[in-house]
N, C-alpha and C positions, 0 to 999 in steps of 0.2 A: 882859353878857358874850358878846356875838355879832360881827356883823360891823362893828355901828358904835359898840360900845366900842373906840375908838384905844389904851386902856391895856393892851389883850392882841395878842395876837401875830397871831391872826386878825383881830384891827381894824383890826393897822398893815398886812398884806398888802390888805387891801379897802382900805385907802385908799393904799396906795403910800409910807408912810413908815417912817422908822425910827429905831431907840432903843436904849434898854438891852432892852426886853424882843423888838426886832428889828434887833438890831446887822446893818447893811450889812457887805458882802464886805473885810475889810481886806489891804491891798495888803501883801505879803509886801517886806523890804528888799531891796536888790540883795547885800547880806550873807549874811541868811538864804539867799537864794535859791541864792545860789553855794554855801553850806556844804552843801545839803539834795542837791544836782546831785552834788559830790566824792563824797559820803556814799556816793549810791547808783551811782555807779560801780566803790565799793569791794567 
């Protein structure tokens, strides 16, 4: 359970990967993104 267990969160940053337990940055829609822009103009 350290840096070269991959199946924790500290494993997958020391090795550079990603998963369920280090879900990558997800790309918001151009939907969302317009909605969240209106919202906070309001």
């Amino acid at each position: 359970m350290g840096r070269g267990d991959i199946k924790t969160k500290k494993g997958k940053t020391f090795a550079g990967s990603f998963g369920k337990t280090r879900p990558a940055k997800s790309k918001t829609t151009t939907k969302n993104a317009a909605a969240k822009k209106a919202a906070a103009k309001k």
